[in-house]
C-alpha positions in Angstrom: -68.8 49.3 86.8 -66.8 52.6 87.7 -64.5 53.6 85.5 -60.6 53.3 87.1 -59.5 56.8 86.4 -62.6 58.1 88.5 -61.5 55.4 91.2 -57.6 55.7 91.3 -57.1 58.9 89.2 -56.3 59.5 85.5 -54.2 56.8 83.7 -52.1 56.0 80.5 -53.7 54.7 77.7 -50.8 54.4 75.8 -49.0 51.8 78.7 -48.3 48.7 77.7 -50.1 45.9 80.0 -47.3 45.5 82.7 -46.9 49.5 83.1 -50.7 49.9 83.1 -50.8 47.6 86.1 -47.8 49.0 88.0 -49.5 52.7 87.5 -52.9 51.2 89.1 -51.0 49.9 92.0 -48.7 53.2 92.9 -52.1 54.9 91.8 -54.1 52.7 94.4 -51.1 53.7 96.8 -51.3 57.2 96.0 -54.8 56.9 97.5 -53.5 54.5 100.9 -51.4 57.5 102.0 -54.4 60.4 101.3 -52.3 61.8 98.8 -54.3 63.9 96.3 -53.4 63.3 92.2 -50.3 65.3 91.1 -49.6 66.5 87.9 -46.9 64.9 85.8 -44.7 63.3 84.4 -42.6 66.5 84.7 -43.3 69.7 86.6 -44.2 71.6 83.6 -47.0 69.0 82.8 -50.2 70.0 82.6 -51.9 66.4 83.0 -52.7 64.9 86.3 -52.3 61.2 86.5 -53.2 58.8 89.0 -49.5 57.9 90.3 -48.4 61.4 90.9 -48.1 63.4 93.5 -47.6 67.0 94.4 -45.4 68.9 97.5 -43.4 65.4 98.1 -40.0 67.4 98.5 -42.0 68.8 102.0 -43.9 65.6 102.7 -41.7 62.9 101.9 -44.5 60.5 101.4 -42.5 58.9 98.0 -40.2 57.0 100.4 -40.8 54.4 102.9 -38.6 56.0 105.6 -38.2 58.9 106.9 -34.2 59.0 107.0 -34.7 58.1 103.5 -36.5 61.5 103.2 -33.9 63.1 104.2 -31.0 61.5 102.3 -32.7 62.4 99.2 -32.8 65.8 100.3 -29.6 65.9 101.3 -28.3 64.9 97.4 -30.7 67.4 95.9 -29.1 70.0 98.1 -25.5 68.5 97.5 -26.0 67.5 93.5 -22.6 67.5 92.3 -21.5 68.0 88.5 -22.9 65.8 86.0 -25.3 64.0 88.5 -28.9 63.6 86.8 -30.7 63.4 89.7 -34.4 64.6 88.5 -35.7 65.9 91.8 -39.5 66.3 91.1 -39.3 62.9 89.4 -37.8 61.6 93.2 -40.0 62.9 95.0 -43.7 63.6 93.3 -43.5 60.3 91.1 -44.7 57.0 92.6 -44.0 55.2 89.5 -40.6 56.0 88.7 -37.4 53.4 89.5 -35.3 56.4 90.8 -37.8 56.9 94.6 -38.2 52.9 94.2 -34.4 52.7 94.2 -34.0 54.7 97.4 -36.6 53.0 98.9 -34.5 49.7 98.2 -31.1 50.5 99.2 -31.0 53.9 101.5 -32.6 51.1 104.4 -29.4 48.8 103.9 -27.4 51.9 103.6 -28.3 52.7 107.1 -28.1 49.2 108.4 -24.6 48.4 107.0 -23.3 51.1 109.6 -25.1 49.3 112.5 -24.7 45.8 111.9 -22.6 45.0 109.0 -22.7 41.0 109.4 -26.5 41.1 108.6 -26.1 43.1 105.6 -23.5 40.8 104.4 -25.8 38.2 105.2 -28.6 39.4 103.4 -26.2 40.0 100.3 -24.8 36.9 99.6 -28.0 35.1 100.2 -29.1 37.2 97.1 -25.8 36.9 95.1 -25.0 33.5 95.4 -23.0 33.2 92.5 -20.5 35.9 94.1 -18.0 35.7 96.3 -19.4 37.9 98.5 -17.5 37.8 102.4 -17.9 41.1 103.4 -19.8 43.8 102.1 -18.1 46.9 102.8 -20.3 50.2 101.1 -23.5 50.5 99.4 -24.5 54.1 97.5 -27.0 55.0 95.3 -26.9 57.1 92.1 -23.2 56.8 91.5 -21.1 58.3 89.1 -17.4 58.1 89.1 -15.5 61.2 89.0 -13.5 62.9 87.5 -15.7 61.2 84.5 -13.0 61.5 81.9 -11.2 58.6 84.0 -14.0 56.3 82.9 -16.5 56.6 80.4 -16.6 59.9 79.5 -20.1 60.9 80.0 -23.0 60.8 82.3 -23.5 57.4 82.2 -24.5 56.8 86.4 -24.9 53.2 88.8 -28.7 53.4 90.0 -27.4 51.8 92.9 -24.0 49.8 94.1 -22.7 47.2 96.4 -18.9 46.9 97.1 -17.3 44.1 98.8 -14.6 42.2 99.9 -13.8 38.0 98.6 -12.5 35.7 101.6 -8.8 36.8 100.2 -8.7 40.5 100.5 -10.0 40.8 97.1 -12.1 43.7 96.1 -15.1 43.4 94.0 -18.0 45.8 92.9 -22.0 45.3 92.1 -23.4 47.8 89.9 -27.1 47.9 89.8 -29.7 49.3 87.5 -32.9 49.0 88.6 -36.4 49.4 86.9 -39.5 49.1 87.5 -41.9 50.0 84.3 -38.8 51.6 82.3 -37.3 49.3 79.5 -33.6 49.8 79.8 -32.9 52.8 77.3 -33.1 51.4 73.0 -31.4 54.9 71.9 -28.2 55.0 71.4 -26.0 58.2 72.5 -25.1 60.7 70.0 -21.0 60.6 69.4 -20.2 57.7 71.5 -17.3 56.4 69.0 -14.7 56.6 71.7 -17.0 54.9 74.2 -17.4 51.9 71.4 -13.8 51.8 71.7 -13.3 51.4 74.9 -15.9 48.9 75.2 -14.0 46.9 72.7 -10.6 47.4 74.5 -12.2 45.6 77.6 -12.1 42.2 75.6 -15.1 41.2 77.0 -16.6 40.4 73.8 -16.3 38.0 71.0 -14.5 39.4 67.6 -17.2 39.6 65.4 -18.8 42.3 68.0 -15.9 44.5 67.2 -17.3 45.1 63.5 -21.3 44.5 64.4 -20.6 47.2 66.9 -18.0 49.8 64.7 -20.6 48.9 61.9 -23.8 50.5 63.5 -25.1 47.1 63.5 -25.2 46.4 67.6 -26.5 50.2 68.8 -24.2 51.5 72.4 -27.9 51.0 74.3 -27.9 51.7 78.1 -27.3 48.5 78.6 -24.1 48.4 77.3 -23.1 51.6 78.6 -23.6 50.7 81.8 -21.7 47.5 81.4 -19.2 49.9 80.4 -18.9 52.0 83.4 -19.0 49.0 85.4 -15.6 47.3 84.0 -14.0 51.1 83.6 -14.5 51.0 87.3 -13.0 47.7 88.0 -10.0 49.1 85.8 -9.4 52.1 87.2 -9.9 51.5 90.8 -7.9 48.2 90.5 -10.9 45.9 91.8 -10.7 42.1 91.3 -13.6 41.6 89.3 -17.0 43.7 88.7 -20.4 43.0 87.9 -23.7 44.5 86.1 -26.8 43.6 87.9 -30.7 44.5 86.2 -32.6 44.6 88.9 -36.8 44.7 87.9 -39.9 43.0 88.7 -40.2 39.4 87.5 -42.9 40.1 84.9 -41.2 42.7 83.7 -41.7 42.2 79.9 -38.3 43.4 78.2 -35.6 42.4 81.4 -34.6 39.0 79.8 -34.5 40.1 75.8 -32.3 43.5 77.0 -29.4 40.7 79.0 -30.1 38.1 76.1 -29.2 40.5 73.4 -25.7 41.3 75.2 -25.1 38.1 77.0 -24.9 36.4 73.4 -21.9 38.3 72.4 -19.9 38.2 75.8 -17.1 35.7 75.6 -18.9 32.9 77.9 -16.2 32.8 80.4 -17.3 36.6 81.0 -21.0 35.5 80.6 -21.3 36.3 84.5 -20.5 39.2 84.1 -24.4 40.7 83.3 -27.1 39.2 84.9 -30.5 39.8 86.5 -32.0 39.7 90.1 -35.6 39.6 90.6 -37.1 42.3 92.6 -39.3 40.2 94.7 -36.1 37.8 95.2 -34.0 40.5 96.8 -36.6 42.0 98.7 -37.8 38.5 100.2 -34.3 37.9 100.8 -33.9 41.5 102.8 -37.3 40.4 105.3 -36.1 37.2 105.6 -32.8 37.9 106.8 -32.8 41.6 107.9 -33.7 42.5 111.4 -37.3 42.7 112.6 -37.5 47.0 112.1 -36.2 46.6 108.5 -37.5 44.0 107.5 -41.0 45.4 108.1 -39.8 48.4 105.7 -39.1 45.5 103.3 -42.3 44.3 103.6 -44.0 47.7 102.9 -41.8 47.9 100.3 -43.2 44.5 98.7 -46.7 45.7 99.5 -46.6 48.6 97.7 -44.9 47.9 94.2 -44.8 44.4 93.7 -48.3 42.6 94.9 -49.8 43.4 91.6 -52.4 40.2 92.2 -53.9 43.8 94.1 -54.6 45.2 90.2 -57.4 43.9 87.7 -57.4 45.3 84.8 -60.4 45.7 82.4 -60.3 43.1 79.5 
């Protein structure tokens, strides 16, 4: 039998199963699109590997459209302060969640200017729990400025949907999507102020106060980012807010990362995290999108989530 990294290009031995899978597939995609191996996972890397590519900023061949091309682009050129866009990460890695996250929401980006209702439609179908009337923007590596009116550091929305109840009210979605990453276990250095203000949004039971002051419950990215989130709905004056993981249905760590949170919320704020799966809301998109996007949807789907494509050596 011939050995995978000769097939598909060098691979990770150190991945754990799900990752090892999701690199053959971008790897076996690499090859779909005649892309030759790239080195990675930064630009000073020496290493090829089978899910990298090289020259994407001038090909474009990491997104699915080519408008979405050019949007990326676009924020490379117009990175403002404090935004961590990694550009050769966006646009030579086929593995990582920031391209994938493009790829997700720069199509509905686009459509919510030319037909609005379907987006809307397409939305709620996916958020059912929320009270989702209108949608009304949709943006992708957000973060609020001027940052000291929020959390105070570079903490960033992979992606975000705002929109409007059937009252007027305004209401945000803020979305952190993976793919292979596990949402970050390290805590920030000198984050006692951001502790604080977690504790001041009285989202949490009062034994989390002392866990957290303690050292016992670590600021992860998980909660920071359910930090930004509510600082948002404070500051902008929105109704209500909400933190969405968004990540492959076998993704191995999703469920423990919102479990480890969820039990110290106060449950009538339990809705407050949550997770999506990435094949529901891209289902959702080709089933209620129109014909032209949808069929980016369904590239989409073929190209990071049909992992039945992968075997893997026992």
């Amino acid at each position: 039998m011939e050995n995978k990294n000769e097939i598909y290009g060098n691979q990770c031995e150190s991945d754990n199963t799900f990752t090892r899978r999701a690199r053959l597939l971008q790897s076996m995609y690499r090859m779909e699109i005649g892309e030759e191996e790239g080195v990675g996972p930064t630009k000073a890397s020496k290493r090829k590997y089978g899910n990298m590519i090289s020259g994407g900023d001038v090909s474009g061949k990491n997104f699915l459209m080519k408008e979405t091309f050019e949007y990326a682009k676009e924020r490379v050129k117009n990175r403002r302060e404090n935004e961590t866009i990694d550009e050769f990460r966006l646009f030579n890695n086929l593995l990582s969640s920031m391209p994938m996250a493009f790829n997700l929401f720069h199509p509905l980006m686009l459509l919510l200017k030319q037909d609005p209702a379907m987006v809307t439609l397409a939305v709620r179908s996916v958020f059912r729990n929320f009270a989702v009337f209108e949608v009304t923007e949709i943006g992708l590596e957000f973060i609020p400025t001027p940052i000291e009116n929020y959390t105070k550091d570079k903490s960033a929305m992979d992606a975000y949907i705002k929109f409007m109840d059937n009252k007027g009210g305004k209401h945000i979605i803020a979305i952190e999507t993976k793919y292979t990453d596990v949402l970050g276990v390290n805590e920030a250095q000198r984050c006692e102020e951001q502790k604080q203000m977690l504790i001041d949004t009285g989202l949490f039971s009062p034994d989390f106060d002392e866990l957290l002051t303690g050292g016992k419950v670590k600021l992860t990215q998980i909660y920071r980012n359910l930090l930004l989130t509510e600082r948002y709905r404070i500051v902008e004056g929105l109704k209500d807010s909400y933190s969405v993981v968004l990540s492959p249905k076998e993704h191995p760590s999703t469920e423990e990362e919102i479990k480890s949170v969820t039990k110290y919320l106060k449950p009538e704020y339990a809705y407050k995290l949550s997770a999506v799966s990435l094949e529901d809301f891209v289902n959702a998109m080709i089933q209620y999108l129109p014909e032209y996007y949808a069929q980016v949807y369904e590239s989409f789907r073929g190209r990071y989530l049909e992992f039945e494509k992968v075997v893997l050596n026992p």
